[in-house]
C-alpha positions as CSV (number, residue, x, y, z in Angstrom):
1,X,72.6,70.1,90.8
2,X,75.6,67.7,89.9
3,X,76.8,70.1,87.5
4,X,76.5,72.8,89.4
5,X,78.4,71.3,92.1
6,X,80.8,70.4,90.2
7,X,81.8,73.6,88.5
8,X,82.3,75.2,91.9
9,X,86.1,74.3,92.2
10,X,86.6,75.3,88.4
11,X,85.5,79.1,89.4
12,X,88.0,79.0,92.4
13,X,90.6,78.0,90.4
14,X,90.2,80.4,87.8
15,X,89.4,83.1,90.8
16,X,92.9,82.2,92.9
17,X,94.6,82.3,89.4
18,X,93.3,85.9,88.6
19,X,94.8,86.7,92.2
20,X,98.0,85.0,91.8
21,X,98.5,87.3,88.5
22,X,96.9,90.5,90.3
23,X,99.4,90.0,93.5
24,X,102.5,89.5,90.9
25,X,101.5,92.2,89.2
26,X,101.4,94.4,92.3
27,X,104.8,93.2,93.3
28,X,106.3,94.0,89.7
29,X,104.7,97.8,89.9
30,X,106.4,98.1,93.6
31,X,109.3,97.1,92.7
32,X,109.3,99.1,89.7
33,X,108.1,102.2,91.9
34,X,110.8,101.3,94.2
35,X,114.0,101.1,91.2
36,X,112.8,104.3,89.5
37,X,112.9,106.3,93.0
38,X,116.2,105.0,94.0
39,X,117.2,105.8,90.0
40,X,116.6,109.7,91.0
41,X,118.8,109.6,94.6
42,X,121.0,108.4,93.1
43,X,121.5,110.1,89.9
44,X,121.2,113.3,92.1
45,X,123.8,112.4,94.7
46,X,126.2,112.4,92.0
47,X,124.9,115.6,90.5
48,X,126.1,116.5,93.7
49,X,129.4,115.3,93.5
50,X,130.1,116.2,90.0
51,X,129.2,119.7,91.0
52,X,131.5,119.8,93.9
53,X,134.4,119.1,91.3
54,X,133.6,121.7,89.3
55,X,132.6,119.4,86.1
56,X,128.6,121.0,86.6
57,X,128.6,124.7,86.3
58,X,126.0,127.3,87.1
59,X,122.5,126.2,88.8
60,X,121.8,122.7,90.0
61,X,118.7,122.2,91.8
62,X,118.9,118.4,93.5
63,X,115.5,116.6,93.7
64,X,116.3,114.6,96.8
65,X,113.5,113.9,99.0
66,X,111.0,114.2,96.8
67,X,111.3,111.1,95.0
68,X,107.3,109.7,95.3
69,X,105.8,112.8,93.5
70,X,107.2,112.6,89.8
71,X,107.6,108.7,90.4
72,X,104.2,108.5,91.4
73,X,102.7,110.3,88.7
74,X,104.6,108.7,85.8
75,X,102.5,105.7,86.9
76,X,99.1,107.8,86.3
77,X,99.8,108.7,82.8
78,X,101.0,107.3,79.3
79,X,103.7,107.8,77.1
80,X,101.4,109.6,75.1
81,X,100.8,112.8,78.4
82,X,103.1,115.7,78.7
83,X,105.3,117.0,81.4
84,X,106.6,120.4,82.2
85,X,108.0,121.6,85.3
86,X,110.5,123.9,86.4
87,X,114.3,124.2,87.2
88,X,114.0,121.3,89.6
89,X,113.5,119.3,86.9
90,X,116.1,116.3,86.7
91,X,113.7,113.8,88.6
92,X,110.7,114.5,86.0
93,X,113.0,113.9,83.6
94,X,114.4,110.1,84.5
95,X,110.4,109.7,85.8
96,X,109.8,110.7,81.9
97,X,112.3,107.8,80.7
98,X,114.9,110.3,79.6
99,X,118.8,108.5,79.6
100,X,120.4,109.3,82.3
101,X,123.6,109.7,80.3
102,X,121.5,112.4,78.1
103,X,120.8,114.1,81.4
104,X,124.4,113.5,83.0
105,X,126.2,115.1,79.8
106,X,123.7,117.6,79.2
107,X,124.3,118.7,83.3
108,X,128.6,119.0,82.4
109,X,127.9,121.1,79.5
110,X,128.8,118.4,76.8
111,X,127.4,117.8,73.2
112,X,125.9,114.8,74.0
113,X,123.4,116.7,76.2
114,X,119.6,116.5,75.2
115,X,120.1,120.2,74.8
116,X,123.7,119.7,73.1
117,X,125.2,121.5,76.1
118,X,123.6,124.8,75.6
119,X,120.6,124.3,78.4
120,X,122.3,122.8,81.4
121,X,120.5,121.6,84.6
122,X,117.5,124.0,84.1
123,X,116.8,123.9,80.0
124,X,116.4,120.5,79.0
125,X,113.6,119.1,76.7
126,X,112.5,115.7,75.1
127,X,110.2,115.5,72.0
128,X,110.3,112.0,71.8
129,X,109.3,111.8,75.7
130,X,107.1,114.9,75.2
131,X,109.1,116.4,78.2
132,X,108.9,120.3,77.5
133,X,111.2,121.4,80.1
134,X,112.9,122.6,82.6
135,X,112.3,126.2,83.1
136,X,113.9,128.9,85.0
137,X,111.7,131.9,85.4
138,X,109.1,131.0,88.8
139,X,106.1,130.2,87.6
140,X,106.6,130.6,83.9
141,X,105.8,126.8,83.2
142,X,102.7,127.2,83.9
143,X,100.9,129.0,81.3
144,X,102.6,126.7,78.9
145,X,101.5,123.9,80.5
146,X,98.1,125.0,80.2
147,X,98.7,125.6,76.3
148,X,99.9,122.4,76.0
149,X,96.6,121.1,77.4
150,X,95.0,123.5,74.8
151,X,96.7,121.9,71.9
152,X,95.4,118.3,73.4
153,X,92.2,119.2,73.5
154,X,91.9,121.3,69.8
155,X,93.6,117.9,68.5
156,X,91.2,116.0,70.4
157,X,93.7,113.3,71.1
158,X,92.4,112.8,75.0
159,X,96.0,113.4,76.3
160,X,96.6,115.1,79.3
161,X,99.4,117.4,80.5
162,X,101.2,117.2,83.9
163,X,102.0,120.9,84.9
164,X,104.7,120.8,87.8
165,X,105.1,123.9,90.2
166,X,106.4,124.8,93.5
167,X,104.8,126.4,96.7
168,X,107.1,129.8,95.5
169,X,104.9,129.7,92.3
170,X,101.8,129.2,93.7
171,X,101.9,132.7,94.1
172,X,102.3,134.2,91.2
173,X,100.3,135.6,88.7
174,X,100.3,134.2,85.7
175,X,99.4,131.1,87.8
176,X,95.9,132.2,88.3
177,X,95.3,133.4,84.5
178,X,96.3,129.9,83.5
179,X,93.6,128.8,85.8
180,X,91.1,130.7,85.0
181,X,91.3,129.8,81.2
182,X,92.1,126.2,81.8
183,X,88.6,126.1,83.6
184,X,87.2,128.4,81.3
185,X,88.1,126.4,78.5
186,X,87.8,122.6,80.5
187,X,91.3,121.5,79.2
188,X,93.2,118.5,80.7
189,X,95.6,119.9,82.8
190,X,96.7,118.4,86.1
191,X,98.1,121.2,88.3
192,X,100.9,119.7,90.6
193,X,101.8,121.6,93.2
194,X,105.5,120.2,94.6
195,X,105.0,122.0,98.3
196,X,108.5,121.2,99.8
197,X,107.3,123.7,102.1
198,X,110.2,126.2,101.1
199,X,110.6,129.0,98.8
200,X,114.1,128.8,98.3
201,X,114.8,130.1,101.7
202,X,111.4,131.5,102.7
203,X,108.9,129.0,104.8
204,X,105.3,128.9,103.4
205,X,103.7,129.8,106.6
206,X,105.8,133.1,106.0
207,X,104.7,133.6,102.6
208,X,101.1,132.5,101.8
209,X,98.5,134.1,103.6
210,X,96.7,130.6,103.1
211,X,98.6,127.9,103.6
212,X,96.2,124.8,102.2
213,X,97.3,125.4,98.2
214,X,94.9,122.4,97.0
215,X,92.3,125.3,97.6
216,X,93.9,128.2,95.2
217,X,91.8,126.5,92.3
218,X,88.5,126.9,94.0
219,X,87.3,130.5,93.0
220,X,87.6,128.9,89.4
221,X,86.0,126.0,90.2
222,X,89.0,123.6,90.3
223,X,88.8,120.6,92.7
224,X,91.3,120.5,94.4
225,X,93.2,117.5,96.8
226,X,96.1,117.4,99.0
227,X,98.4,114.5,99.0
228,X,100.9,113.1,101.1
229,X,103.9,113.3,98.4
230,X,106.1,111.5,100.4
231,X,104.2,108.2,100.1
232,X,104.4,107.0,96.7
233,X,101.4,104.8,96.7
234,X,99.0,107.7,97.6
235,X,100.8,109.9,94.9
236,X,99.9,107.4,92.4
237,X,96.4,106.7,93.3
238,X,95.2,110.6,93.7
239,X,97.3,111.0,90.0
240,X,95.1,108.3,88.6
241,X,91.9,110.2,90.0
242,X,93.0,113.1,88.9
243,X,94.2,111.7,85.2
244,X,90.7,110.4,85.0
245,X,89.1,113.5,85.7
246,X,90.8,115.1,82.8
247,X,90.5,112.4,80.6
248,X,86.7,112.6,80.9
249,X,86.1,115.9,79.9
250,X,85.8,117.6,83.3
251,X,88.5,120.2,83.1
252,X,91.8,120.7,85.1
253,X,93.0,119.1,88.8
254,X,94.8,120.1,91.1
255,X,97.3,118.1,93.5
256,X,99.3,119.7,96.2
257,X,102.0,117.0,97.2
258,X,103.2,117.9,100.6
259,X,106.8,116.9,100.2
260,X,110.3,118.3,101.2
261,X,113.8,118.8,99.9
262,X,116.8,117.3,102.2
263,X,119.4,119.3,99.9
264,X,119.1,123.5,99.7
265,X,117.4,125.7,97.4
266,X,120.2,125.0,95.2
267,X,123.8,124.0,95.1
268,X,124.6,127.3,96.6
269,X,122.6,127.6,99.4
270,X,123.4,126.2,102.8
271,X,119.7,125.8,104.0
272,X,120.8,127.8,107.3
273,X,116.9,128.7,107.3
274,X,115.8,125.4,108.8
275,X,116.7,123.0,111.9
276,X,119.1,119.6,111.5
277,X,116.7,118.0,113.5
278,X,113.5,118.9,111.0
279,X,115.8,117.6,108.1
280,X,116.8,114.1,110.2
281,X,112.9,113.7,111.2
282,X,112.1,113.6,107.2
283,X,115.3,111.0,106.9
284,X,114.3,108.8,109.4
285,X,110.3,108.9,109.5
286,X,109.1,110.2,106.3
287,X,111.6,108.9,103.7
288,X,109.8,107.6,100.4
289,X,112.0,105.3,99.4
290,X,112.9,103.9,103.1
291,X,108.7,103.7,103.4
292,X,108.6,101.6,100.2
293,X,111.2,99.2,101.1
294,X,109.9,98.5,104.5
295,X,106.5,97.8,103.0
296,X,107.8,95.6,100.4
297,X,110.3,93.6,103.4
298,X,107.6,93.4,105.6
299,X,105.0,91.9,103.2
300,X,107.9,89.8,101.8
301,X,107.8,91.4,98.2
302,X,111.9,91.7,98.0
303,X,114.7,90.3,100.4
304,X,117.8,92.3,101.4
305,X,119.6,90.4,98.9
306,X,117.6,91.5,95.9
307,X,117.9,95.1,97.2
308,X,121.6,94.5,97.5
309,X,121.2,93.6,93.3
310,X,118.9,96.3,93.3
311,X,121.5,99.1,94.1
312,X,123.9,97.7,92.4
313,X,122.2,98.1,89.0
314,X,121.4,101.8,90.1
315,X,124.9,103.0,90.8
316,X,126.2,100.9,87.3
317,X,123.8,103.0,85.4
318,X,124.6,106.3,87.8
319,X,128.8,105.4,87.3
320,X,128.0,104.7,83.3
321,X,126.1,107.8,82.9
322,X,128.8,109.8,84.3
323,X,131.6,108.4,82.5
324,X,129.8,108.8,79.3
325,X,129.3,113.1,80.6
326,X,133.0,113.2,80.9
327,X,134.4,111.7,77.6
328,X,131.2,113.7,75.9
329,X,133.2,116.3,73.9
330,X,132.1,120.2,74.8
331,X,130.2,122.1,72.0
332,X,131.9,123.7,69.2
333,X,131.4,127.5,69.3
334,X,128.9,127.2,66.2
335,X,126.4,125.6,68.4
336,X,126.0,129.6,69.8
337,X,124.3,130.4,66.7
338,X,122.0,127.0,66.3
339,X,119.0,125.9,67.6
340,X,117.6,129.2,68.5
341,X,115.0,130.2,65.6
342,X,112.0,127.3,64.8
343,X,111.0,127.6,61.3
């Protein structure tokens, strides 16, 4: 009985240990969740600006807003998972661990692009990060995505692949062939709906005769789950279910994230479509980022004075990564002919 007594406060001990290292653990992963979401706003913002000066030509599709989704899911997956999305595609990219000078110069055109200059805000790719893209045909990702998970599953490696697409695309096509064979076939594909709840300039209650798009997998047999994508917590915890379902066997997922865009369509478009007052109530209530911080201030994970140091490491990487764009030389005119036959 002595003993027994006496082991009691050994198996506390060890117990509050385990939760000391659980809590700082938790605290490390916020904090990382919050850096990597600030990383994106900001590298954006100055997308933005760069844009404005004319040193970013053609498309540029900002990501701002919808931080929690990409952020979120990079903390479901490995290294080892792919990602593919569409045009809007600059977040999944930093969320993949891409350099943002890579990104930045790629953006301006310049050699030191990951696409040497040649792909621009809507054509970049990453082997190394197994980032395949940036696409700019609606919907076209998808099916790729899907063969992706094909190749995963014939290699039997237990990877899965992340398949990014829009409300716009959940229409199409080709969306529900992919389906139907990634069921079919039980490969590990998560389906990620981004609903930002605008198709470029057309609302979703205008376009989709049903509007719940967690549900579009169900006459394949797909579960399906809706997601509050502006929290990045929940994000990261549906991923993880979803992930797990793939990883076990069980076929494809599918997550709509119920997000929004502050910015327009694009660079180009004014976003006349939709009321100041619906863009300030996303701002000021429904922010992921401002959500995050307040959680972490209120539970006393950070102080303003590490968020000061916080934001001041973001904009040296954002000011570097522009810098490095601008003395990145252009492409030499033989670049036209490289790159655009794999043997």
């Amino acid at each position: 009985m002595a003993k027994a007594q006496a082991a009691k406060p050994v198996a506390n001990k060890s117990h509050a240990n385990n939760n000391v290292v659980s809590a700082k653990n938790q605290h490390a992963e916020l904090l990382a969740l919050y850096r990597e979401m600030l990383l994106i706003r900001r590298f954006e913002e100055k997308a933005g600006q760069l844009y404005g000066m004319g040193l970013i030509g053609g498309f540029c599709h900002l990501y701002i807003g919808q931080e929690a989704v990409v952020i979120g899911m990079a903390h479901a997956v490995t290294q080892n998972d792919a990602v593919i999305t569409s045009y809007r595609d600059h977040g999944h990219m930093l969320a993949c661990g891409m350099d943002p000078k890579g990104i930045m110069a790629e953006l301006t055109g310049r050699i030191d692009g990951f696409s040497k200059g040649k792909g621009g805000s809507m054509h970049m790719f990453s082997v190394d990060k197994n980032f395949y893209g940036g696409h700019g045909i609606v919907g076209a990702q998808v099916p790729i995505g899907t063969g992706i998970a094909f190749a995963h599953k014939y290699r039997g490696n237990k990877n899965v692949s992340l398949t990014y697409f829009g409300d716009g695309s959940a229409n199409q096509g080709q969306v529900y062939e992919a389906f139907n064979m990634a069921e079919l076939w039980r490969l590990p594909v998560v389906y990620i709906i981004e609903n930002n709840e605008y198709a470029m300039g057309t609302s979703v209650k205008r376009s989709s005769a049903t509007t719940e798009l967690y549900r579009r997998g169900e006459a394949f047999g797909i579960p399906g789950k809706q997601v509050d994508g502006m929290d990045v917590l929940a994000v990261m915890q549906a991923g993880r279910e979803a992930v797990a379902h793939c990883r076990a066997g069980k076929g494809p997922f599918l997550l709509e994230m119920k997000t929004y865009r502050y910015r327009g369509h694009s660079m180009s478009d004014p976003a006349k479509y939709r009321s100041k007052e619906e863009v300030e109530m996303y701002k000021e209530q429904r922010d992921p980022i401002e959500r995050l911080k307040g959680k972490m201030l209120r539970e006393k994970i950070i102080d303003e004075e590490k968020l000061k140091t916080v934001e001041t490491d973001i904009k040296s990487i954002i000011n570097d990564a522009a810098e490095f764009a601008k003395n990145s030389p252009e492409p030499d005119a033989s670049e036209l002919w490289t790159d655009i036959v794999a043997e």
